[in-house]
C-alpha positions in Angstrom: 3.4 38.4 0.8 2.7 35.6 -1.8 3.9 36.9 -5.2 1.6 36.4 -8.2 2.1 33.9 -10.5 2.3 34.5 -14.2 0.3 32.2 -16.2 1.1 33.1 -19.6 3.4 30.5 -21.0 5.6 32.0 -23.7 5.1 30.7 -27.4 9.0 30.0 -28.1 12.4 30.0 -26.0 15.5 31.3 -27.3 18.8 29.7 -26.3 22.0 31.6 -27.5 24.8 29.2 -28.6 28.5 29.8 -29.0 29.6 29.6 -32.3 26.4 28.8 -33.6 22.7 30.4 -34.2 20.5 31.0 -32.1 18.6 27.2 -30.9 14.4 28.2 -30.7 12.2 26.0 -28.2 8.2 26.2 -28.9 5.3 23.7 -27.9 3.8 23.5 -31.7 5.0 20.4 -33.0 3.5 17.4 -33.8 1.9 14.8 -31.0 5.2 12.8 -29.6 4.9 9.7 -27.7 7.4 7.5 -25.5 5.0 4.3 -25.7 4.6 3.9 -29.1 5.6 -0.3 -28.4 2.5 -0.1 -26.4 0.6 -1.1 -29.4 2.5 -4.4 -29.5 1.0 -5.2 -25.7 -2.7 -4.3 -26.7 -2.7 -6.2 -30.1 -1.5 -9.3 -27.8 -4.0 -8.8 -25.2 -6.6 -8.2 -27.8 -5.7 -11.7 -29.0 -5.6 -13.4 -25.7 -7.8 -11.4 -24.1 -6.4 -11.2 -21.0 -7.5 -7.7 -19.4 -11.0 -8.0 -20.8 -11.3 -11.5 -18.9 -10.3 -10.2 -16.0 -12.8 -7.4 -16.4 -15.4 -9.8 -16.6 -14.6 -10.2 -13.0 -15.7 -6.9 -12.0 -19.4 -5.7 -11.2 -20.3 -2.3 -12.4 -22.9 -1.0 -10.1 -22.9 2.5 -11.9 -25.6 3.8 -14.1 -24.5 3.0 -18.0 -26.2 6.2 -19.3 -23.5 8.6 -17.6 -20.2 6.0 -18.1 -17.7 7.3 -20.0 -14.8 4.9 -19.1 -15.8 0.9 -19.1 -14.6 -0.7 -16.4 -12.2 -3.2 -18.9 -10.7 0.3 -20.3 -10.3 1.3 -16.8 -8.7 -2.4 -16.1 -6.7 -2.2 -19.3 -5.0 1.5 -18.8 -3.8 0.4 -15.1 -2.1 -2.6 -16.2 -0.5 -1.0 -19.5 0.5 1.9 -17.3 2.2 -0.7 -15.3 3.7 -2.8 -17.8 5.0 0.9 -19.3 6.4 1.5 -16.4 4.0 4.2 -14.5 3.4 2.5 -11.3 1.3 5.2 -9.2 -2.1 6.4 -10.2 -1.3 10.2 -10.3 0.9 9.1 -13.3 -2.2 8.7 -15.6 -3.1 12.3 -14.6 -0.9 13.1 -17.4 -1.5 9.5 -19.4 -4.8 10.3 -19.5 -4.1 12.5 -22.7 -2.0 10.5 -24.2 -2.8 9.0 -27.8 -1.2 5.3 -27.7 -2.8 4.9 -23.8 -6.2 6.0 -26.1 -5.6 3.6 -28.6 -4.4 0.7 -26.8 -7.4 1.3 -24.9 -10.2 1.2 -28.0 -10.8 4.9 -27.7 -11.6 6.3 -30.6 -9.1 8.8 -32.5 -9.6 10.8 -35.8 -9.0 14.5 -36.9 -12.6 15.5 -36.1 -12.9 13.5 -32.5 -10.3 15.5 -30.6 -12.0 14.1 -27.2 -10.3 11.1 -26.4 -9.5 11.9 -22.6 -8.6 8.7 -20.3 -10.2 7.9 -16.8 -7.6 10.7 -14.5 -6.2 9.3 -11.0 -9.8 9.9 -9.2 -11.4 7.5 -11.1 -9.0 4.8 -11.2 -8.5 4.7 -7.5 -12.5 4.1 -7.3 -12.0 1.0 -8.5 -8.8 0.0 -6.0 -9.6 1.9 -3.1 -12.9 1.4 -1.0 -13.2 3.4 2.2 -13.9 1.9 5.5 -17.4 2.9 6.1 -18.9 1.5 2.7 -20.2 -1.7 3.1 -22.1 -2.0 0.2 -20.9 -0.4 -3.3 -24.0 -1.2 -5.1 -25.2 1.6 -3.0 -22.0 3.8 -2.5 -22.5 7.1 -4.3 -18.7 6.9 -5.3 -17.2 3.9 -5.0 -19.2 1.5 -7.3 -17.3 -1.1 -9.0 -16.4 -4.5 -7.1 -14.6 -7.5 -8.0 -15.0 -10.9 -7.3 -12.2 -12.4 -5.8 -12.4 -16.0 -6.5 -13.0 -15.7 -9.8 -9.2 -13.4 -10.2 -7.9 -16.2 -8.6 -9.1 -18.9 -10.7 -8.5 -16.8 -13.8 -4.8 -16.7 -12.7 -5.0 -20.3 -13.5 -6.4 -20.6 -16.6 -4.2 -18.6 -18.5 -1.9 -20.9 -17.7 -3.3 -23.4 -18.2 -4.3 -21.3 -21.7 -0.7 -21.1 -22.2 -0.1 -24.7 -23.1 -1.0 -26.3 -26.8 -1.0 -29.4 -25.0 -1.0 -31.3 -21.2 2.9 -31.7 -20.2 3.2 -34.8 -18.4 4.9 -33.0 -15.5 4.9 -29.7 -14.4 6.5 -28.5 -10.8 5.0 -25.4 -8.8 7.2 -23.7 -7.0 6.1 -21.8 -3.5 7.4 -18.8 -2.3 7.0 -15.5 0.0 8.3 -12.5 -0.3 8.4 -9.0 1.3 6.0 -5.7 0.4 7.5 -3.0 2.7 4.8 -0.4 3.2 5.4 3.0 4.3 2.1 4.4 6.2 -1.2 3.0 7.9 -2.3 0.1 5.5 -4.6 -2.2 7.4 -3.1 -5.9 8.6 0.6 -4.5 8.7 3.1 -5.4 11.0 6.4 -5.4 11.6 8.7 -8.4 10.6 11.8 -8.9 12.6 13.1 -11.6 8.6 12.6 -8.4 6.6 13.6 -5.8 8.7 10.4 -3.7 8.5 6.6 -3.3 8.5 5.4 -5.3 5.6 2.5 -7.4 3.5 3.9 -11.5 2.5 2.5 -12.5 -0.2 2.4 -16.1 -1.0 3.3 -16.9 -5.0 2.7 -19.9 -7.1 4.8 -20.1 -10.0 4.9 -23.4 -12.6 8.3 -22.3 -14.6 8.0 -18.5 -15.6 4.0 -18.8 -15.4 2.3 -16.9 -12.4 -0.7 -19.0 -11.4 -1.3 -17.7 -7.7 -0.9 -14.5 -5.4 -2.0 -14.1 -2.3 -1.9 -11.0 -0.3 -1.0 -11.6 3.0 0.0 -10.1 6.7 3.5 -10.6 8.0 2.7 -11.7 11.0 1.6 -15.2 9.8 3.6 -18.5 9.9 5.9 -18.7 6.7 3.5 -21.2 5.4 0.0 -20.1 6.0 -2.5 -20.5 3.4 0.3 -22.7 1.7 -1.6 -25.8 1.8 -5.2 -23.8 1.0 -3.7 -22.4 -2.3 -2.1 -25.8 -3.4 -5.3 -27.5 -3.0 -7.4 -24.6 -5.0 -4.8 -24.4 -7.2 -4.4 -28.0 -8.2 -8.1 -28.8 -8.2 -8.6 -26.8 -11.1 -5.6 -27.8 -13.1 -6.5 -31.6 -12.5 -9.9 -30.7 -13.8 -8.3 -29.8 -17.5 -5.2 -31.8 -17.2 -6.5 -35.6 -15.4 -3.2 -37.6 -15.6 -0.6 -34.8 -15.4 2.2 -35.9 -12.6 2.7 -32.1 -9.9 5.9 -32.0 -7.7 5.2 -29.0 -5.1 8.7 -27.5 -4.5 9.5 -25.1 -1.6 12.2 -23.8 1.1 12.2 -25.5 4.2 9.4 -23.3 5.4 6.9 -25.9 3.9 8.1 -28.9 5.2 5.3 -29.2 7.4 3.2 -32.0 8.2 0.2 -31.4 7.1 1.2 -30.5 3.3 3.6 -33.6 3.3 1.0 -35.6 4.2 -1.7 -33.8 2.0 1.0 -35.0 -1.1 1.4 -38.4 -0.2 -2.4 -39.3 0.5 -3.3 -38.0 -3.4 -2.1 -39.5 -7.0 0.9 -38.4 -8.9 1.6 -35.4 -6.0 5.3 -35.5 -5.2 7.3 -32.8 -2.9 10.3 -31.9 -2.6 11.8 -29.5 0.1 14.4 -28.5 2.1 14.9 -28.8 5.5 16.2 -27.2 8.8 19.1 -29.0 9.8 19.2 -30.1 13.3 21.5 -32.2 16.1 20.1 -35.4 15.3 20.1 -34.8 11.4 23.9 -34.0 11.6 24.5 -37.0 13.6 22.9 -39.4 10.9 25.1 -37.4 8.6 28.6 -37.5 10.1 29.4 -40.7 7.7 28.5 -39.0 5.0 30.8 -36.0 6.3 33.7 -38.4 7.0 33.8 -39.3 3.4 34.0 -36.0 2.0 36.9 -34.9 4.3 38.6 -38.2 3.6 38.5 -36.8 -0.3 39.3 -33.8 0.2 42.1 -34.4 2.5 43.8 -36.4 -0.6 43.2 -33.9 -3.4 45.2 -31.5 -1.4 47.8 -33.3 0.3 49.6 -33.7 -3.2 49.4 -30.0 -3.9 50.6 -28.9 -0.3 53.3 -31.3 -0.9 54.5 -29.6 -3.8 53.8 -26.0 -2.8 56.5 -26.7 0.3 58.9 -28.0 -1.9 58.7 -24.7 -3.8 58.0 -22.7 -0.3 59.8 -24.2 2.4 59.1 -23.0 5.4 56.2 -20.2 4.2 52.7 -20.3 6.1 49.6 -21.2 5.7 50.5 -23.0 2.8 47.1 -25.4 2.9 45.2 -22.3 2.5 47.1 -21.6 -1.0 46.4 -25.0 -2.3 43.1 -24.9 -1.6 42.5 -22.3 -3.8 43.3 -24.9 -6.4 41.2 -27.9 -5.3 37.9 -28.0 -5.8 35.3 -28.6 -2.9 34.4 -32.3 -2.0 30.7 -32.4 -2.3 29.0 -35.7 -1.6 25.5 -36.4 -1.3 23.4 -39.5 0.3 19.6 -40.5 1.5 18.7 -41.2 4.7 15.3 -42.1 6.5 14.1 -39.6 9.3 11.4 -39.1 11.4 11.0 -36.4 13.9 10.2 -36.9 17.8 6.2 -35.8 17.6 5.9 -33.5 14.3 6.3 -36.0 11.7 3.5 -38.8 11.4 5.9 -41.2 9.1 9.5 -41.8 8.4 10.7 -40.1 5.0 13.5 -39.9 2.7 16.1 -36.8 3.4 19.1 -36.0 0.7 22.0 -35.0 2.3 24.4 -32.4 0.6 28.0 -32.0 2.5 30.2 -29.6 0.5 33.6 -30.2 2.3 36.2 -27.4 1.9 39.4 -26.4 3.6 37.2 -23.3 6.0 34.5 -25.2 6.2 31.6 -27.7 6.5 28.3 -27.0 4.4 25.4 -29.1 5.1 22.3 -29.1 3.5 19.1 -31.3 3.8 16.2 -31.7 1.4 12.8 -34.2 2.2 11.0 -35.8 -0.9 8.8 -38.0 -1.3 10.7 -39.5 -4.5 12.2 -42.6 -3.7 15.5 -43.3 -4.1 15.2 -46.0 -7.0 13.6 -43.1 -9.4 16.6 -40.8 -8.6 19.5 -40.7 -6.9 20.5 -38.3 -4.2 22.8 -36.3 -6.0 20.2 -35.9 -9.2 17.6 -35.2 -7.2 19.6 -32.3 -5.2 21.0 -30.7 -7.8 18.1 -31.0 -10.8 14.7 -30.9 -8.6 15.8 -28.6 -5.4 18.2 -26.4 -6.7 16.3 -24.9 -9.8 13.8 -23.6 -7.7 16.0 -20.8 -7.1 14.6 -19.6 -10.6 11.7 -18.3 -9.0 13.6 -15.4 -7.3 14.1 -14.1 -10.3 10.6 -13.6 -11.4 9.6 -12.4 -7.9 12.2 -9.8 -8.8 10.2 -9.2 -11.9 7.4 -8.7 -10.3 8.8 -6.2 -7.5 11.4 -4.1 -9.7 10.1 -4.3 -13.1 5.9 -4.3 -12.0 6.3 -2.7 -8.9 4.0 -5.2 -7.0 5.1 -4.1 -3.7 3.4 -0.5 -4.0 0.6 -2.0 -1.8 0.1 1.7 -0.6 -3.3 1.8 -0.7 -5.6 1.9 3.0 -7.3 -1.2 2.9 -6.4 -5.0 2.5 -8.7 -5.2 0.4 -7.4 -2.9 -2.2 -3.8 -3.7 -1.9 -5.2 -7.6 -3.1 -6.4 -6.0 -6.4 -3.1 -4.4 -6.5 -0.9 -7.1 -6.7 -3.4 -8.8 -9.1 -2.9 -5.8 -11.6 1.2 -6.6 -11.3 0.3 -10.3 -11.8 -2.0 -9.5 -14.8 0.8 -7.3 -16.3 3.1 -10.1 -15.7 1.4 -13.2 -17.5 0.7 -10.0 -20.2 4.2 -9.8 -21.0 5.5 -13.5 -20.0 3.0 -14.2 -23.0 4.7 -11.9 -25.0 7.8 -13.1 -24.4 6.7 -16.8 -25.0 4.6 -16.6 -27.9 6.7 -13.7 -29.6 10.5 -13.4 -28.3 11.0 -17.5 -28.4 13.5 -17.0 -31.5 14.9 -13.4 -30.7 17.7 -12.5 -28.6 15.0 -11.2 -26.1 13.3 -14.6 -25.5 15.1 -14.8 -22.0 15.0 -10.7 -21.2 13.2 -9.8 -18.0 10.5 -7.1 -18.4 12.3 -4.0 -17.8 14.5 -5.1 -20.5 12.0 -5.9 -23.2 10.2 -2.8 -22.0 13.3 -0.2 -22.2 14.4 -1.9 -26.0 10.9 -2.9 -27.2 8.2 -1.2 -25.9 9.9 3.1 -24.7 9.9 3.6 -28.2 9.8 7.6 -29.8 7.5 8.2 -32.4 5.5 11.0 -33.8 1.6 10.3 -33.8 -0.4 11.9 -37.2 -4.2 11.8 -36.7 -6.0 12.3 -40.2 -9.3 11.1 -41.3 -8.4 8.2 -43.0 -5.9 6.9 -40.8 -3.4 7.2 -37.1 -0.1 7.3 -38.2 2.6 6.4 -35.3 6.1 7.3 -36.9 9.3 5.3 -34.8 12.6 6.9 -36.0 14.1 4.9 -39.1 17.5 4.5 -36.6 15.5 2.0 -34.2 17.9 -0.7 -33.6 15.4 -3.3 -33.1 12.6 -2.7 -36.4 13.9 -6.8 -37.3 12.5 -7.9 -34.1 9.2 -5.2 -34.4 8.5 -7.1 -37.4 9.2 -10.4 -36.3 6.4 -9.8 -33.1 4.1 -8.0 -35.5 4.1 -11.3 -37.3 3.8 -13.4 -34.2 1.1 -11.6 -33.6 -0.6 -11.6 -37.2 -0.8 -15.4 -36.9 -2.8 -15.3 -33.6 -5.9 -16.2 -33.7 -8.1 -13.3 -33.3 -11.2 -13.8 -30.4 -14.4 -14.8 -31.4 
């Protein structure tokens, strides 16, 4: 028998304390938010406009007598739920009646107006999720609002291009995948034997910490498909702002492939640089190279073995102490290669050996710099190596955005997914460029500006004449609040 459930919530709860009086609970204080830093976000996305230009993507197909959420409010409270840290749609269930979401939103709020209810989880997930048998939306009774995928991608690019005062004479773009582990029947999933599981990989762009392109795509493709496609989109439309500006493309070994090498080398001021799979032949054309570094290494540590047995006589594995005092012998060289039937020319490859006592490391990297504008060693070390800096933002993205909840059906919808994480990202990167450069924050990832910046207490007072959001006067951070307000403050506002 199903008992019946008491509805009545009690007006205040009593707690009886030891040594103390009694501690009453009741629900009639004033409006509390977590978010208050929220308004932060929407004044700079206000400035830049950000969320309403990629609204301007969208067509609205429903009738504008009976809309009560826009579809740039409806953009603008998914990506601030995201940047706040509420990653599923049933989260704005709740958010929906939350004051600073209202705001940040351009809802209207005042003493008389008490109506300021947010689009709930239903309506939101008509915008991301389509089903199946809807071919058209302009005709779905429901699902009515469609975007226009081209024209997401190409805005991806001109913020960031928007994010320069000036051309830079260089700029590098670094390609990557990564791994979106799904955990039900999303459509073009399959398992991948790399990351262990069934999966979306995405294909990233990033110049620096700027997001210019994210593609949604199966794991059953080759590493590098749609590499080449999304270089040449990508790079069209920088080159039609910025004529003269010299590109490297960087990469893993996965793209050095024919047919983007040879893309590079047949246009103007397009240099690569990526690693490469080593090989029998490659080690053969490096066992000079190899010699040499033992040769060093053997004499750094001879001296010190030498004294350890005069201290030790007799005790073991004495090299293996010493070694632990010399440093590796790392030695790097160029040498031209050209594959059996893959390769269409002979190119440059760096060779990196790190010699140590346990063992060999080799490494190779192609390029299309030649050696008289950089040696080996430079080029290794300060045009590979830093492209390991892009991990870290796809670790933004994935932990701090939650990109990877692609957990919606269709293919379609799990695109405009990751394009709300990548819109949250160039949201905040803005923010951290254009108002953390002279904090201690100016290097902080996301979840870290967001816990210390942005989850901020505050009591909300709604009167006629004005909102009043109240942080606690013990806020650690109010010096940089003010600082960002006045970041802010000097932006030009739109229009």
């Amino acid at each position: 028998m199903t008992p019946i459930k008491n509805d009545c919530i009690p007006e205040q709860f009593i707690f009886e304390q030891v040594n103390s009086c009694p501690v009453v609970v009741n629900f009639n204080g004033e409006p509390v938010t977590s978010d208050a830093g929220l308004t932060l976000v929407a004044e700079l996305d206000r400035k830049r406009e950000i969320t309403s230009r990629l609204a301007a993507c969208f067509k609205d197909y429903r009738n504008p007598n009976k809309i009560l959420h826009p579809v740039h409010n409806l953009i603008a409270q998914r990506i601030y739920g995201l940047i706040m840290g509420y990653e599923d749609i049933n989260d704005h269930e709740t958010l929906r009646h939350d004051p600073i979401f209202a705001l940040a939103v351009g809802k209207v709020i005042n003493s008389e107006q008490e109506s300021f209810t947010l689009a709930g989880k239903s309506t939101l997930n008509r915008i991301e999720h389509c089903p199946e048998e809807v071919f058209s939306r302009k005709y779905s009774r429901y699902h009515r609002i469609e975007y226009d995928a081209e024209s997401i991608e190409t805005l991806l690019v001109e913020l960031f291009l928007e994010a320069y005062k000036k051309p830079p004479r260089r700029i590098i773009l670094d390609l990557d995948v990564t791994d979106d582990l799904i955990h039900g029947n999303q459509e073009e999933t399959f398992f991948n034997p790399y990351y262990g599981g069934y999966c979306y990989a995405p294909l990233y762009i990033f110049c620096g910490k700027h997001l210019i392109a994210a593609k949604l795509r199966a794991s059953n493709l080759d590493p590098a498909a749609w590499g080449l496609e999304e270089l040449q989109r990508v790079i069209k439309i920088i080159r039609s702002r910025w004529t003269n500006v010299k590109i490297t493309i960087r990469g893993d070994s996965a793209y050095s492939r024919e047919e983007i090498m040879a893309w590079c080398e047949s246009e103007t001021n397009i240099d690569y640089v990526f690693g490469l799979p080593q090989n029998n032949r490659l080690l053969q054309l490096s066992q000079s190279i190899k010699y040499r570094a033992s040769q060093e290494y053997s004499r750094k540590i001879q001296p010190v073995t030498e004294f350890f047995e005069s201290l030790f006589p007799g005790t073991p594995n004495l090299k293996t102490d010493a070694a632990a005092f010399i440093d590796n012998s790392v030695w790097y060289c160029s040498l031209n290669y050209q594959t059996l039937d893959s390769w269409s020319r002979s190119r440059r490859v760096v060779v990196k050996v790190d010699y140590s006592h346990e063992d060999v490391n080799t490494r190779f990297v192609v390029t299309s710099l030649p050696v008289n504008k950089i040696p080996p060693g430079q080029l290794y070390n300060q045009k590979y190596c830093p492209r390991g800096n892009m991990e870290n933002h796809l670790k933004e993205q994935k932990l701090d955005l939650k990109s990877d909840r692609t957990s919606t059906h269709t293919f379609e919808g799990n695109q405009l997914r990751l394009w709300f994480a990548s819109i949250a990202y160039i949201l905040m990167n803005a923010m951290r460029e254009k108002c953390l450069v002279n904090t201690e924050f100016k290097n902080a990832t996301i979840g870290t500006i967001r816990t210390k910046l942005l989850k901020l207490g505050a009591i909300i007072n709604i009167s006629r004449r004005r909102v009043l959001i109240a942080i606690s006067s013990f806020y650690p951070y109010k010096d940089i609040f003010a600082e960002i307000y006045e970041c802010l403050s000097r932006l030009p506002s739109p229009g």
